[in-house]
N, C-alpha and C positions, 0 to 999 in steps of 0.2 A: 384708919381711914386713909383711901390712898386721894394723891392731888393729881390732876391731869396736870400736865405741864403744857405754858401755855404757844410754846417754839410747837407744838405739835396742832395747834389749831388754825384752819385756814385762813387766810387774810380776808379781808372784804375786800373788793374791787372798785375801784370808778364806774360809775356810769359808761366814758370814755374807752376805758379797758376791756368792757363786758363785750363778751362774743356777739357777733351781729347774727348769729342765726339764732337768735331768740323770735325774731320779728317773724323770720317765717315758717314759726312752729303755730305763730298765733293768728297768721292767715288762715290756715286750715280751718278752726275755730271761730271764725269771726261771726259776728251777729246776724249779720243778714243771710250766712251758707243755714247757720241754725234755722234761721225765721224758714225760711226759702225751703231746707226739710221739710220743717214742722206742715208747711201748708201743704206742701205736695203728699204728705203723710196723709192730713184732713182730708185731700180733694179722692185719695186713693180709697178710704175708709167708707166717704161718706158716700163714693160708686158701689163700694162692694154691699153696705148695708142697702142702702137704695136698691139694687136687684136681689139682694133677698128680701126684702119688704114684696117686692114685684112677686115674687116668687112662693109670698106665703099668699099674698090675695090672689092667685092664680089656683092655690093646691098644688104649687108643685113643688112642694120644701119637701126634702127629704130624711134633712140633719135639722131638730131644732137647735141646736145645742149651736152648730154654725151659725144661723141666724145670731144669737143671742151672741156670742162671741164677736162678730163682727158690728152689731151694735153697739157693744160694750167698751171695742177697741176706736171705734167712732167719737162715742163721747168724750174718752180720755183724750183723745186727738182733738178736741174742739175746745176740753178744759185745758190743753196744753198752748194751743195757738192763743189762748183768752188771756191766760199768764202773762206769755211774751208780750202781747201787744200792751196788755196792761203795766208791766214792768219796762217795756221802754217806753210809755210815754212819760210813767213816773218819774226817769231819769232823765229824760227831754227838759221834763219839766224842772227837774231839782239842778242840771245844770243852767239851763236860763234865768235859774234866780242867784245864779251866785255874784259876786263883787266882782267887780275887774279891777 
């Protein structure tokens, strides 16, 4: 059985010492660019199914398979916006109850 030796494993860092471009890895990332997606995803989805709804009570679907696709990609976009909003109020809320 071999031993790593422990001169060969990295140190931990400070707080103080740690690289400042961590912070703006996590701007990119941030919650509200997600939320702010997520809905423009929904507003984008629920246009596209919305004129193929128009388009099937017209007769003039061509692809059902698009219809169906684009409602499909709608709902998942409506279950995804439900989450967010539901998980940040949860956390809204679990922070407001903590001790100060």
């Amino acid at each position: 059985m071999y031993l790593v030796p422990l001169s060969s494993l990295t140190p931990v860092v400070s707080i103080q010492d740690a690289p400042k471009d961590v912070t703006s890895t996590t701007d990119k990332l941030s919650f509200k660019s997600m939320m702010q997606d997520a809905i423009n995803t929904l507003q984008e989805s629920q246009q596209a199914a919305a004129e193929d709804s128009y388009n099937l009570a017209m007769g003039d679907i061509s692809s059902l398979h698009s219809l169906m696709i684009n409602s499909t990609m709608e709902a998942t976009a409506v279950e995804t916006v439900v989450q967010l909003t539901s998980r940040a109020v949860s956390t809204y809320k679990e922070i407001m109850q903590m001790q100060i």
